[in-house]
C-alpha positions in Angstrom: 64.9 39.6 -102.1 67.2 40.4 -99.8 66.8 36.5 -98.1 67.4 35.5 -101.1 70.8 37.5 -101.6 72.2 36.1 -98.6 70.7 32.4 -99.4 73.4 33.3 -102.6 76.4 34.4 -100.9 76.1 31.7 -98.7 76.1 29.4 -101.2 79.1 30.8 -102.5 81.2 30.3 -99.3 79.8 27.1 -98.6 80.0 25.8 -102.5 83.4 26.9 -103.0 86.0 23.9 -103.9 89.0 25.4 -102.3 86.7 26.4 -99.0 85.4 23.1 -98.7 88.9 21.3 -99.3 89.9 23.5 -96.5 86.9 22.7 -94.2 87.4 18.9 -94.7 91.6 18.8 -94.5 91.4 21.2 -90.8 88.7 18.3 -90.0 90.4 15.2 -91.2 93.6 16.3 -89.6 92.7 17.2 -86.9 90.8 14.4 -86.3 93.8 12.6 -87.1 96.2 14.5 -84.4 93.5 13.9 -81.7 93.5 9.9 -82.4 97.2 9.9 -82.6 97.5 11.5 -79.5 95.1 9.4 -77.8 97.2 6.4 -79.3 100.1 7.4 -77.4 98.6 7.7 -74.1 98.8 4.8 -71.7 94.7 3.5 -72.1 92.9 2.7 -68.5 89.5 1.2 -67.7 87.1 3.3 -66.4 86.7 1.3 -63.7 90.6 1.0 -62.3 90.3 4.9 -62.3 87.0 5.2 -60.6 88.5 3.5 -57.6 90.8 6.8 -57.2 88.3 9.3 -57.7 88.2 11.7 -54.5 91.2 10.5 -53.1 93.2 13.5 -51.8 96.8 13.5 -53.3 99.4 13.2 -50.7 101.5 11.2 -48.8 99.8 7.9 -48.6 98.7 7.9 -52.3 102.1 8.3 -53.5 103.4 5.9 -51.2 100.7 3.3 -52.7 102.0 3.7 -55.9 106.2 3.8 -55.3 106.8 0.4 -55.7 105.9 1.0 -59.1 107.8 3.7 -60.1 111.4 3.9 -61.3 113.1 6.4 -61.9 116.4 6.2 -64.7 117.9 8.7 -66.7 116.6 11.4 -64.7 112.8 10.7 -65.2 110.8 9.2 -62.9 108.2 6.5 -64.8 105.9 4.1 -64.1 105.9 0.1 -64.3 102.1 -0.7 -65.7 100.8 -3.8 -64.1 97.1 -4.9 -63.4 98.0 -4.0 -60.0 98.7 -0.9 -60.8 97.2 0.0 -63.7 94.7 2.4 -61.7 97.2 5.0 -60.6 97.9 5.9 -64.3 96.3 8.7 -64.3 97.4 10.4 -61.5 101.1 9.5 -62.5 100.2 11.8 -65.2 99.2 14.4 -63.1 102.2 14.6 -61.1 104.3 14.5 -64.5 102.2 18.0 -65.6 103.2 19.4 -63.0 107.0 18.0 -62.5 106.9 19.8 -66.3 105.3 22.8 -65.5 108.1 23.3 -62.4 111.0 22.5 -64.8 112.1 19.8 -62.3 113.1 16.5 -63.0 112.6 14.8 -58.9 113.0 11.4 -57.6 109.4 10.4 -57.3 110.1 7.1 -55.4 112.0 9.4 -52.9 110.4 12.8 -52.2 107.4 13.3 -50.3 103.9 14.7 -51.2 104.5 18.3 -49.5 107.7 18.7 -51.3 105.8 18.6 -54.8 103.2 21.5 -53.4 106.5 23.2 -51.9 107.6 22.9 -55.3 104.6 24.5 -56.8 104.5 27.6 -54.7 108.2 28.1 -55.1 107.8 28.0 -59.4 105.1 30.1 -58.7 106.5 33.1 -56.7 109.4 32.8 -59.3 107.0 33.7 -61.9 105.6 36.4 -60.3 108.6 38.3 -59.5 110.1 37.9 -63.3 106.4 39.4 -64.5 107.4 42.1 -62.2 104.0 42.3 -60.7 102.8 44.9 -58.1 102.1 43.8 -54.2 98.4 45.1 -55.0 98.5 41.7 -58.2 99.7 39.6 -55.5 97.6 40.3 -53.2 94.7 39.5 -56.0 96.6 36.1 -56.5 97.1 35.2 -52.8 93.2 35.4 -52.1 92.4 33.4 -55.3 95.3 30.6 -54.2 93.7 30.5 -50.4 90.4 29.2 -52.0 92.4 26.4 -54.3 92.0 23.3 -52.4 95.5 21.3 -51.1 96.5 18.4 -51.2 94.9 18.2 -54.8 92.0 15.9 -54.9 92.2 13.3 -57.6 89.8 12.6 -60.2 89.4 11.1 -63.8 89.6 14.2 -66.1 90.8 12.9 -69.6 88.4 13.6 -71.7 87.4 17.4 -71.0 91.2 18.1 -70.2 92.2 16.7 -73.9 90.1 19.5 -75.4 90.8 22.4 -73.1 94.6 21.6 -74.6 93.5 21.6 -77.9 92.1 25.1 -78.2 95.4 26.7 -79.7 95.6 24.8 -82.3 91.7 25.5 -82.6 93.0 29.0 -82.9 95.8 28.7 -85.9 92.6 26.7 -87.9 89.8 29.7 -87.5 92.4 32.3 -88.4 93.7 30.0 -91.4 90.5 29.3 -92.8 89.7 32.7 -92.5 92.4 33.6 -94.5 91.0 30.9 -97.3 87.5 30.9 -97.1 86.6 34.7 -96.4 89.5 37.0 -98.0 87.6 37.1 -101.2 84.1 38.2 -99.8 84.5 41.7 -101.1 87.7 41.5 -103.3 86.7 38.7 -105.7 84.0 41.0 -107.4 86.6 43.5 -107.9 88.8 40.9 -109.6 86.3 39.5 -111.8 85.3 43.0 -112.7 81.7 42.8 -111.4 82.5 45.4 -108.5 80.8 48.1 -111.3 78.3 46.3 -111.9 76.6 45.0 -107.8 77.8 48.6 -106.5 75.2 50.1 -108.9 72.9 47.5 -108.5 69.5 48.2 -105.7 71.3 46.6 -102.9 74.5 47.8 -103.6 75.7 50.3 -100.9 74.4 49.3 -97.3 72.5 45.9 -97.9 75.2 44.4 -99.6 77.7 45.2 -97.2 75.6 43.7 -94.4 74.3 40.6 -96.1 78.2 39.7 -96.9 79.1 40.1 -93.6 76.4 38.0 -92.5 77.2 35.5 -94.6 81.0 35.6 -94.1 80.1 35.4 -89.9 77.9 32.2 -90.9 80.4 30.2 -92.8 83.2 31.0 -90.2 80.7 30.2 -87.1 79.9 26.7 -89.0 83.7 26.1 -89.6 84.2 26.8 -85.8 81.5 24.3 -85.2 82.6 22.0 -87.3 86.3 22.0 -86.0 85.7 22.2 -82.5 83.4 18.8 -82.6 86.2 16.9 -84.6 88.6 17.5 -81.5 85.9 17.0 -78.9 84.1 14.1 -80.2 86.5 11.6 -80.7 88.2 12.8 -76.3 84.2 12.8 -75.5 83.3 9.7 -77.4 86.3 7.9 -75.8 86.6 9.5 -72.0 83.0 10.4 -71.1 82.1 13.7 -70.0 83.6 12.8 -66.7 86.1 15.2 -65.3 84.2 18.8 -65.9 83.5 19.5 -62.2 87.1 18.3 -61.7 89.7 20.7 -60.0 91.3 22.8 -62.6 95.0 22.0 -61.0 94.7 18.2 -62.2 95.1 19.6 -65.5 96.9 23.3 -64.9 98.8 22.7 -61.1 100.5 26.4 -61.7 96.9 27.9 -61.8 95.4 29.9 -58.9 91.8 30.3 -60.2 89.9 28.4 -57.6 87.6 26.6 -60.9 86.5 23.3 -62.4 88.1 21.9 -65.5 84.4 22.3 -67.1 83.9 25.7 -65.6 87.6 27.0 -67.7 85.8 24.9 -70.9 83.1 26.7 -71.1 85.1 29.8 -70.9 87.4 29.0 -73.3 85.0 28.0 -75.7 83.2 31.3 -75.6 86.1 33.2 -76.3 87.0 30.7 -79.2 83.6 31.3 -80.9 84.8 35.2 -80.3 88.0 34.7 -81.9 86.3 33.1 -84.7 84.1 36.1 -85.5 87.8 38.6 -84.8 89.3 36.5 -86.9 86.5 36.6 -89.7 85.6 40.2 -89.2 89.4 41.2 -89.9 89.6 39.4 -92.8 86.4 40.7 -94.9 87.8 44.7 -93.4 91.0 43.6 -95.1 89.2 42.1 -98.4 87.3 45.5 -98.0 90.7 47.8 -97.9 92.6 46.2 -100.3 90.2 45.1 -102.7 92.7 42.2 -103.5 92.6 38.5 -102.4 96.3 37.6 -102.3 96.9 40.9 -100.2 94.7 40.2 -97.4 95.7 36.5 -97.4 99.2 37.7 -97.0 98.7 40.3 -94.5 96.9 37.2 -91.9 100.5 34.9 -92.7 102.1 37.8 -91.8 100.5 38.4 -88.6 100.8 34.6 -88.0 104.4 34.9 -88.5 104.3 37.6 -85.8 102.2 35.8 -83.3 104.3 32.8 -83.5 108.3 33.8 -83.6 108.1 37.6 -81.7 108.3 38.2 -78.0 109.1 40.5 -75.9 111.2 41.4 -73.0 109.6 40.3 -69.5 110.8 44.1 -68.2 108.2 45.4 -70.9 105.6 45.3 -68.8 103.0 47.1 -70.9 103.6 45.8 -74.0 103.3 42.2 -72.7 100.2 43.0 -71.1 98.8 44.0 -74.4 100.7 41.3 -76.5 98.6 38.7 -73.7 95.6 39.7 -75.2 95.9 38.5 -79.2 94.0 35.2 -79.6 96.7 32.7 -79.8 97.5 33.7 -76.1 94.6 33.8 -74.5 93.4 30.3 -75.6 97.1 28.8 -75.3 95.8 28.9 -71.2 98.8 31.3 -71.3 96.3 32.8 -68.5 96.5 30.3 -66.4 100.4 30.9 -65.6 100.3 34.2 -66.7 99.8 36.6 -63.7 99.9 39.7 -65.3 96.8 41.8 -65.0 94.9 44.0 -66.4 93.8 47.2 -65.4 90.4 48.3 -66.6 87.4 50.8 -65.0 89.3 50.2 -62.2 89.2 46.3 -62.1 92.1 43.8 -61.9 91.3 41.4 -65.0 93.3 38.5 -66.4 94.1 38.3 -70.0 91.2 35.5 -70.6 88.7 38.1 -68.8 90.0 41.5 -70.7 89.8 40.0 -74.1 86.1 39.3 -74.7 86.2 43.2 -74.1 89.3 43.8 -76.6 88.1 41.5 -79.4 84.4 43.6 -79.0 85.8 46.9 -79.8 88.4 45.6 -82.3 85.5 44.0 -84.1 82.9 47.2 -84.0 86.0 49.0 -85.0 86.5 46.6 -88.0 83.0 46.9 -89.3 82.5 50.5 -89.1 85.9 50.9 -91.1 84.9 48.1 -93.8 81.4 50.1 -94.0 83.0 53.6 -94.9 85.5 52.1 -97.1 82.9 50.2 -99.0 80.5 53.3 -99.1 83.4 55.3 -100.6 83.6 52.4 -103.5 80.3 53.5 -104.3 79.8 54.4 -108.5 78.3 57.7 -109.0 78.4 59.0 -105.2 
């Protein structure tokens, strides 16, 4: 029976026009933003770029590729010929990190250790506006002395693509939690059947766990769904190739001594965590306020939040904390942002701390929804 409860409620999240509308248009679009942005990249053989993989980055590898640059208006660029079609990729590279500094150089004039002077000089900027303690850069300095330098060169599109694309990932989970799970416990109340399942055999405990269940499963699926419409069409294009790549390639302010794939898998965890936040928070607030259009508008509101409010860089508690909500953690803000955390006497960064955060915010949230929805209980 009660297999046969949750075979129902998942038929009602999955069944749902406006949830499926909202599945397929996060899909279609973003499948459309990931070709689009693929479109506007400069496209390579696999071959050309193979011929660079290994090479270190310095000196003589930017000396092999300066009689094809130019640099006008400011901005160094590239001159794509068959010649030199191959060092595409790594003219990419340098421009991350040329943008990541801030600096507009003269490629076809500086030399290779001025672009890692560069890098070390953004970085001890960073860490004395973050106002962090000699004991945080101490942590940082024996992370940085394991980073290899010169960087080493290798092809890294297709893994880098979706380790961009997980804050946008993000925004989708938390919007179509906001669709597709804010009526999990409110929409009986509205169609007056609350009375009616709340006196029912199943109505206090069972119910409450079978919805949740359900509500996890649809918003797992929808993760699913979304992440393989970003990674399929990077994957399907670039390869694989690139996942045991240096993580600097892609992030050159970083000092985690990683791989590109090591950060992916990483990142993906804690997306599938923010998805189950994200859903969990949701069916409290459906839960609480017994009204659909209220919990919808309290997630826009905390979107809102998230997207237009910061905070001084002297608040150094407060952004410590703010570090932690989902859209910063898998915006990579970690991989810039030296601010640790302190916990059972560890140093932890924001992407570490958070798996830890989201658990107790989500055993909080179920707990909560489970007293509220014993205390809707008819004839307690």
């Amino acid at each position: 029976m009660l297999l046969t409860i949750y075979k129902f409620e998942l038929k009602k999240l999955f069944c749902t026009k406006v949830n499926v509308i909202a599945l397929a248009g996060s899909v279609i679009m973003l499948l459309l933003l990931v070709i689009s942005s693929i479109s506007e990249e400069v496209q390579v053989s696999r071959e050309a770029v193979k011929e660079l993989n290994g090479r270190v980055i310095d000196e003589q590898l930017l000396d092999e590729m300066k009689p094809a640059l130019r640099y006008e208006n400011g901005k160094t660029t590239m001159e794509v010929t068959e010649e030199y079609e191959k060092y595409v990729p790594v003219m990419d590279t340098l421009d991350v990190l040329l943008t990541a500094t801030e600096q507009d150089i003269d490629l076809t004039q500086v030399q290779a250790a001025a672009l890692y002077e560069l890098r070390e000089k953004e970085i001890a900027q960073r860490m004395e506006r973050q106002g962090l303690s000699d004991k945080e850069k101490e942590y940082w300095h024996r992370l940085e002395a394991e980073v290899q330098k010169p960087f080493v060169f290798g092809t890294y599109r297709g893994p880098a693509g979706l380790l961009r694309s997980f804050q946008a990932l993000g925004f989708f989970m938390l919007l179509l939690s906001a669709i597709g799970l804010s009526g999990t416990y409110a929409r009986e109340s509205a169609d007056r059947m609350n009375q009616l399942l709340l006196c029912s055999r199943y109505g206090k405990r069972e119910l409450y766990a079978i919805k949740l269940a359900a509500g996890f499963t649809w918003i797992l699926t929808a993760a699913l769904l979304v992440l393989l419409s970003v990674a399929i069409p990077y994957f399907g294009l670039y390869g694989t190739e690139g996942t045991a790549e240096m993580l600097q390639l892609v992030k050159p302010l970083s000092m985690l001594p990683c791989s590109i794939g090591h950060m992916l898998a990483v990142y993906t965890g804690i997306y599938f965590g923010t998805a189950i936040l994200f859903a969990a928070v949701t069916m409290l607030l459906s839960v609480v306020t017994q009204n659909q259009l209220a919990t919808v508008c309290g997630l826009m509101g905390y979107l809102l939040i998230d997207l237009f409010v910061e905070f001084p860089e002297h608040w150094k508690l407060i952004q410590r904390i703010w570090s932690l909500r989902p859209n910063a953690v898998l915006m990579n803000s970690g991989f810039s942002n030296y601010r640790l955390l302190h916990l059972a006497g560890r140093l932890l960064m924001n992407y570490q701390a958070a798996p830890v955060f989201y658990t107790m915010i989500v055993i909080a949230a179920l707990l909560i929804g489970r007293w509220k929805y014993k205390s809707l209980q008819v004839g307690k």
